[in-house]
C-alpha positions as CSV (number, residue, x, y, z in Angstrom):
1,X,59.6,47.9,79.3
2,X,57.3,49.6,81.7
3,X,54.8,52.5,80.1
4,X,52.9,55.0,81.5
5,X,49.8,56.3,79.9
6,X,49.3,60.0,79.0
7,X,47.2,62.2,77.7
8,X,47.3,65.8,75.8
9,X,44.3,68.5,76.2
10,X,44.8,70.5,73.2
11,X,43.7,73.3,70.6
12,X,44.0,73.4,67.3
13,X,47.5,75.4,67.6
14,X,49.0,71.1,68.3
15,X,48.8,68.9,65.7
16,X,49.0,65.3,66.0
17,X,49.8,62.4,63.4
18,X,48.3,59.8,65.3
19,X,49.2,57.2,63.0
20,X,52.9,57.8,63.7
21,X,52.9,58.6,66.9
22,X,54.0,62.0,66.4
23,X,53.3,65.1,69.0
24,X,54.3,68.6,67.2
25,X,53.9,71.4,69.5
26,X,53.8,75.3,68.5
27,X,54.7,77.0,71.6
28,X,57.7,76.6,73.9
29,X,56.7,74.3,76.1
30,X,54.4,70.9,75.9
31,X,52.2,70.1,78.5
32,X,52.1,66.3,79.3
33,X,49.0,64.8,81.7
34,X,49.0,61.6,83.1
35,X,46.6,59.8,82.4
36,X,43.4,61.0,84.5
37,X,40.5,61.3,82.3
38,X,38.5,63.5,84.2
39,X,41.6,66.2,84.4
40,X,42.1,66.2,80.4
41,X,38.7,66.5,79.2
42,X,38.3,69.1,81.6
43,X,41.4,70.9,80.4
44,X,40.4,70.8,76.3
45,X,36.5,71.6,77.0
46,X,36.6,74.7,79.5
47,X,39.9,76.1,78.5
48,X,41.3,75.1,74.8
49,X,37.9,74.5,73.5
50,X,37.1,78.6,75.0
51,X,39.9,80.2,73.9
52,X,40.4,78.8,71.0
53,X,37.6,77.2,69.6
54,X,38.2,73.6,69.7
55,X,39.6,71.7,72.2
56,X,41.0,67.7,71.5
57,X,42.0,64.7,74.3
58,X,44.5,62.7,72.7
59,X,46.1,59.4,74.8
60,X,49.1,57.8,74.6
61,X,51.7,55.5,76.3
62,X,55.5,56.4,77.2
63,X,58.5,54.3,78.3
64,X,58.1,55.0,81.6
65,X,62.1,55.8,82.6
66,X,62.6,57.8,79.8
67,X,59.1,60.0,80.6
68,X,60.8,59.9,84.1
69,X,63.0,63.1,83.2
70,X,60.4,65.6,83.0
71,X,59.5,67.2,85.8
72,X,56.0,66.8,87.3
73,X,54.3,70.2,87.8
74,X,51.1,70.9,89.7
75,X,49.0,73.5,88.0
76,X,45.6,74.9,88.8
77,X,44.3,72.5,91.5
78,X,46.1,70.0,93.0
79,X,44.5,67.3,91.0
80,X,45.8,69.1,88.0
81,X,49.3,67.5,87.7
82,X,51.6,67.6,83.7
83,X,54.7,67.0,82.8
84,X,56.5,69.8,81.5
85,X,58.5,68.9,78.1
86,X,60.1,71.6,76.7
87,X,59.4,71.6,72.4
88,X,62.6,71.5,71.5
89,X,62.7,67.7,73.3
90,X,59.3,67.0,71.6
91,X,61.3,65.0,68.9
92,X,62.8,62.6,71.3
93,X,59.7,62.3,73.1
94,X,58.0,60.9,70.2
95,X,60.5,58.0,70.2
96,X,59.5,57.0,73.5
97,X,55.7,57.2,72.6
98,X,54.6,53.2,72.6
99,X,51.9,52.3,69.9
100,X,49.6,54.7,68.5
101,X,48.2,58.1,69.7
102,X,44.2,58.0,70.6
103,X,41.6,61.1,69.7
104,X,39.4,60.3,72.8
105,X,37.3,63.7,73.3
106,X,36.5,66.4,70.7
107,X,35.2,70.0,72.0
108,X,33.6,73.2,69.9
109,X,32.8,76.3,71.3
C-alpha cells in the first residue's frame, strides 16, 4: 500500500485522538494539507492560533488511492494546496489513516 503524508492546522474547535487515529471535525467541511511543513505551521500560527486562540499541526499518513477522491483545492497562495473532505466522510477517512496521528506544532495567542 502506498501512503501519502498529511497534516491538519487546527483550533481547538477539532479534536484529535491521536492514539486512535481519529480526526473529528465540527464544521462542514475538513481541510486536509499535504504534507508541507512550512504551509501547516503557517496555517495554525497566523490564522487558527489568532482567531481562536490556539492553533495545533497534527501529521498523519493516508492510503494513498483512497485519499485520491478528494479533491485538491488551492486556497490563499498557490503554495497553499488541501484536500477538501467533507465531515460527514470524516469517518471513513479515519480508516484510511495509517499508524498514529502526530501533535508536531502547538500555537497560543
Amino acid at each position: 500500500m502506498t501512503v501519502l503524508e498529511y497534516s491538519r492546522a487546527q483550533g481547538p474547535s477539532l479534536t484529535i485522538e491521536s492514539s486512535r487515529g481519529i480526526l473529528f471535525a465540527w464544521r462542514s467541511l475538513s481541510y486536509i494539507v499535504p504534507w508541507v511543513p512550512r504551509n501547516s505551521r503557517q496555517i495554525a500560527r497566523d490564522w487558527n492560533a489568532k482567531q481562536d486562540g490556539e492553533g495545533f499541526v497534527a501529521r498523519f499518513r493516508v492510503d494513498a488511492v483512497f485519499a485520491a477522491r478528494y479533491p485538491v483545492q488551492t486556497v490563499g497562495g498557490s503554495v497553499h494546496k488541501e484536500l477538501w473532505v467533507p465531515a460527514a466522510e470524516l469517518s471513513e477517512f479515519n480508516k484510511h489513516i495509517v499508524g498514529a496521528i502526530e501533535i508536531v506544532a502547538e500555537f497560543r495567542s
